[in-house]
C-alpha positions as a Python dict, from the first residue, in 0.01 Angstrom:
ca = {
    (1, 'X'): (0, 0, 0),
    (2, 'X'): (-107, -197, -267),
    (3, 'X'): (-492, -393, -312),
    (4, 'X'): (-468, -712, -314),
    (5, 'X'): (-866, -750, -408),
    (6, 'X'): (-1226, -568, -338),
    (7, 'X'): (-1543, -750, -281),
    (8, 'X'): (-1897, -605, -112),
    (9, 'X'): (-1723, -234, -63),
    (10, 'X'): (-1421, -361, 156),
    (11, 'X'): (-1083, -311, 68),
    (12, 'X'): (-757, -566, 113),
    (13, 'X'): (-439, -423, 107),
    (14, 'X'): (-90, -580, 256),
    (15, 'X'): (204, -401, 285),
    (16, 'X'): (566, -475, 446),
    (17, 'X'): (734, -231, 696),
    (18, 'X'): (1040, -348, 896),
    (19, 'X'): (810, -290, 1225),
    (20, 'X'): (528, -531, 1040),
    (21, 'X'): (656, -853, 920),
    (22, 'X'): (508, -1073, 1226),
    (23, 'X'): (284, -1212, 1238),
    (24, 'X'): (137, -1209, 850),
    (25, 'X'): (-166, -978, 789),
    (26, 'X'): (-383, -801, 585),
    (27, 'X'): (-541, -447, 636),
    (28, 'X'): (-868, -442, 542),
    (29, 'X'): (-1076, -140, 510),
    (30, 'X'): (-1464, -97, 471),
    (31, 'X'): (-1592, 243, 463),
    (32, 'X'): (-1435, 468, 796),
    (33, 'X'): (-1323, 122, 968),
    (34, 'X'): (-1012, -57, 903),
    (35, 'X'): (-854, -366, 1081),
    (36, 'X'): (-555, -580, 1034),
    (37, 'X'): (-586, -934, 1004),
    (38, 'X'): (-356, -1242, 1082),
    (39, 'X'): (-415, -1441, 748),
    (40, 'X'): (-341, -1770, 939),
    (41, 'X'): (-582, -1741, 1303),
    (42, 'X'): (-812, -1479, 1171),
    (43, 'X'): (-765, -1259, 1442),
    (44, 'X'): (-826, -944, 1463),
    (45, 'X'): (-432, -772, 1547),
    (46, 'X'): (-568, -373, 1557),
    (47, 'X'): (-854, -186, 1443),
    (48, 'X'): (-1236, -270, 1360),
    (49, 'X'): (-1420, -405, 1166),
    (50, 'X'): (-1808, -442, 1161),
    (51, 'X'): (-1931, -792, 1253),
    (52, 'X'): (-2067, -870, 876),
    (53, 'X'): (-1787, -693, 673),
    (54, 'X'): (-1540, -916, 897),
    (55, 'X'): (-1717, -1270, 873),
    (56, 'X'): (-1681, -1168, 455),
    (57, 'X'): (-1328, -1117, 535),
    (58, 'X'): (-1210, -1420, 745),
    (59, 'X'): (-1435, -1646, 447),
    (60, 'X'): (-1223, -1469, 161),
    (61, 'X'): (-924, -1508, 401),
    (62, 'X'): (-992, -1891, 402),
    (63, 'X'): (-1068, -1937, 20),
    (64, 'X'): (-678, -1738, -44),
    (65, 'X'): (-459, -1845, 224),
    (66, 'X'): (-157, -1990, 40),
    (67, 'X'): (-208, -1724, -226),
    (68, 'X'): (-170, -1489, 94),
    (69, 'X'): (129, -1653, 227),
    (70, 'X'): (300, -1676, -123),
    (71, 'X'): (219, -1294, -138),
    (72, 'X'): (386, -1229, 229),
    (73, 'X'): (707, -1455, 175),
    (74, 'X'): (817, -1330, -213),
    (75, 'X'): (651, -993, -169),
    (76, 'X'): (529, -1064, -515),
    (77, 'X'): (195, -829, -511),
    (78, 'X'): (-63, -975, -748),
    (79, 'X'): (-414, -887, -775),
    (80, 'X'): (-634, -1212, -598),
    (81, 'X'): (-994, -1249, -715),
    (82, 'X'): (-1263, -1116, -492),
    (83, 'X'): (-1503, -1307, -245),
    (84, 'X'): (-1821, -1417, -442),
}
């Protein structure tokens, strides 16, 4: 699964699997807990996340939403700078 980008110890990674195509998400993983994402609500599809590491998330979700969409629709992985 490749990483799209690390900031403030959590991890972003996206990956496609035929069962995983809808709706567009991210996995994101800080320390034990891991959640995936819908890029475009910001909801929360599976998994936890703690309250802070999440809000960090959905903000660095916000600043790279077309880059994320790009990313889902060519399935052109590229590194995408972290949350600062």
């Amino acid at each position: 699964m490749p990483v799209l980008s690390r900031f403030y110890g959590i991890i972003i990674r996206m990956y496609f699997l035929q069962k995983e195509h809808n709706p567009p998400h991210i996995h994101a993983i800080y320390n034990e807990d891991m959640a995936a994402i819908n890029f475009i609500t910001g909801d929360v599809l599976e998994g936890y996340l703690p309250p802070k590491a999440l809000t960090l998330v959905r903000e660095w979700i916000s600043v790279h939403k077309d880059e994320l969409q790009e990313i889902w629709e060519t399935q052109n992985f590229k590194n995408i700078a972290p949350l600062e």
